[in-house]
C-alpha positions as YAML, in Angstrom:
chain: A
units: angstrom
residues:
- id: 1
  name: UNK
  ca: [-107.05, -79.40, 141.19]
- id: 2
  name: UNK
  ca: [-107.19, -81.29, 144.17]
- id: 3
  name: UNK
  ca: [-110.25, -83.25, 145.64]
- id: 4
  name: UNK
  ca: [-110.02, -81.52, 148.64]
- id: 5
  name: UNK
  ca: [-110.13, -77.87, 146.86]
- id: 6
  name: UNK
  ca: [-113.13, -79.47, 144.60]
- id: 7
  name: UNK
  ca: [-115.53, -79.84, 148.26]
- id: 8
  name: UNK
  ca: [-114.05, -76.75, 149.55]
- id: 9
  name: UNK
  ca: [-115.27, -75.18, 146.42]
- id: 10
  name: UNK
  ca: [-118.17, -76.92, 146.15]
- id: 11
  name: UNK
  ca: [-119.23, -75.68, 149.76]
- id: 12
  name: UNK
  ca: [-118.42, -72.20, 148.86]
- id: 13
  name: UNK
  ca: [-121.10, -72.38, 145.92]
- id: 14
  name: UNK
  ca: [-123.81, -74.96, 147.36]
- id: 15
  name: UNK
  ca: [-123.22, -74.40, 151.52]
- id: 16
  name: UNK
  ca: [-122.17, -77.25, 153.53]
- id: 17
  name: UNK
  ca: [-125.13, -79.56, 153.29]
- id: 18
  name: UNK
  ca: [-126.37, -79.08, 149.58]
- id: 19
  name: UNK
  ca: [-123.05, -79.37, 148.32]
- id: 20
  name: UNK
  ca: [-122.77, -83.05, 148.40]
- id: 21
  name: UNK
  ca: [-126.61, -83.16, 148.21]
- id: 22
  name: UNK
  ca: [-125.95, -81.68, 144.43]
- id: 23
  name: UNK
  ca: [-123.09, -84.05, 144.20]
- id: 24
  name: UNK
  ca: [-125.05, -87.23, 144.64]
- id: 25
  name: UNK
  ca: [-128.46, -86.27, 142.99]
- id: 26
  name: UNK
  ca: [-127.31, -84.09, 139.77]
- id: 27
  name: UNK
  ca: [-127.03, -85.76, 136.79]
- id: 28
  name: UNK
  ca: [-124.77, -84.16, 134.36]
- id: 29
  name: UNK
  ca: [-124.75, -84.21, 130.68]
- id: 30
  name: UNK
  ca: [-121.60, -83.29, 130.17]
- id: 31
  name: UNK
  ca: [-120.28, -85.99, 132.54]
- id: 32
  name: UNK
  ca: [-122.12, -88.67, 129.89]
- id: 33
  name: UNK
  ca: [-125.10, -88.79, 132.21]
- id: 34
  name: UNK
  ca: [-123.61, -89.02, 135.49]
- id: 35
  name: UNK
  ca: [-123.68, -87.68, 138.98]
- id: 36
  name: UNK
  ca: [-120.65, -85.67, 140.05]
- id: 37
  name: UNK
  ca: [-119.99, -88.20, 142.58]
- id: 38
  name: UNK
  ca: [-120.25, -91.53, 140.38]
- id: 39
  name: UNK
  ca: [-118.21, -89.30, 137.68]
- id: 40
  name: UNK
  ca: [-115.64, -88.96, 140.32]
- id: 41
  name: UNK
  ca: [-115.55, -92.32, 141.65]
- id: 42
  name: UNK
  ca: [-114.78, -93.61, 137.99]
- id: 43
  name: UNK
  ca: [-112.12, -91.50, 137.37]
- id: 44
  name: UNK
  ca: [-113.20, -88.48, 135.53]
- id: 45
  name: UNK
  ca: [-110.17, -86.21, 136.29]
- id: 46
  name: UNK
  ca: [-111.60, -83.33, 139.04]
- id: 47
  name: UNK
  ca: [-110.53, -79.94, 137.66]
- id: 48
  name: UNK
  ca: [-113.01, -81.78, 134.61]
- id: 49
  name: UNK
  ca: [-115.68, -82.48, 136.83]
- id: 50
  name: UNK
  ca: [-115.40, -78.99, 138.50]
- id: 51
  name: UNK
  ca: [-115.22, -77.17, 134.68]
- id: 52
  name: UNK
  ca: [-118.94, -79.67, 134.10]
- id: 53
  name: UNK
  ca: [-120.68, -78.12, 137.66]
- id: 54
  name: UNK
  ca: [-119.70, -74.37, 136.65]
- id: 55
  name: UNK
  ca: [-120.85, -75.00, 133.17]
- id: 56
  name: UNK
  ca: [-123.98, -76.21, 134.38]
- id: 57
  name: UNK
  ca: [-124.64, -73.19, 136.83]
- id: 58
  name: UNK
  ca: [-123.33, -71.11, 134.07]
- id: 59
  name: UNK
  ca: [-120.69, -69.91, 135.89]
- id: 60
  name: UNK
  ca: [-117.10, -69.13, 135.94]
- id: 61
  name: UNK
  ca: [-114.99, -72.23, 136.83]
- id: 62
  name: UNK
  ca: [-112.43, -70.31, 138.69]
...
């Protein structure tokens, strides 16, 4: 997956605003404790960081 199709995902779930809004404020367990931003500013590979949001929503990743 592609960063790009990660936001435009993202938006489709949160809207516009709260998309990054969740991105910068959620911390994640299953990212070790991290935000979805800081997880994907160190790496973590995005189809990963993607499968961590859905799993937190308890939702289907796809």
């Amino acid at each position: 997956m592609r960063l790009t199709e990660f936001w435009r995902r993202m938006e489709d779930r949160f809207g516009v605003l709260y998309a990054r809004s969740f991105a910068s404020d959620m911390v994640l367990a299953t990212l070790g404790s991290r935000t979805v931003l800081q997880a994907l500013d160190e790496g973590e590979p995005v189809k990963d960081v993607w499968r961590a949001v859905c799993a937190h929503l308890d939702t289907p990743h796809h």
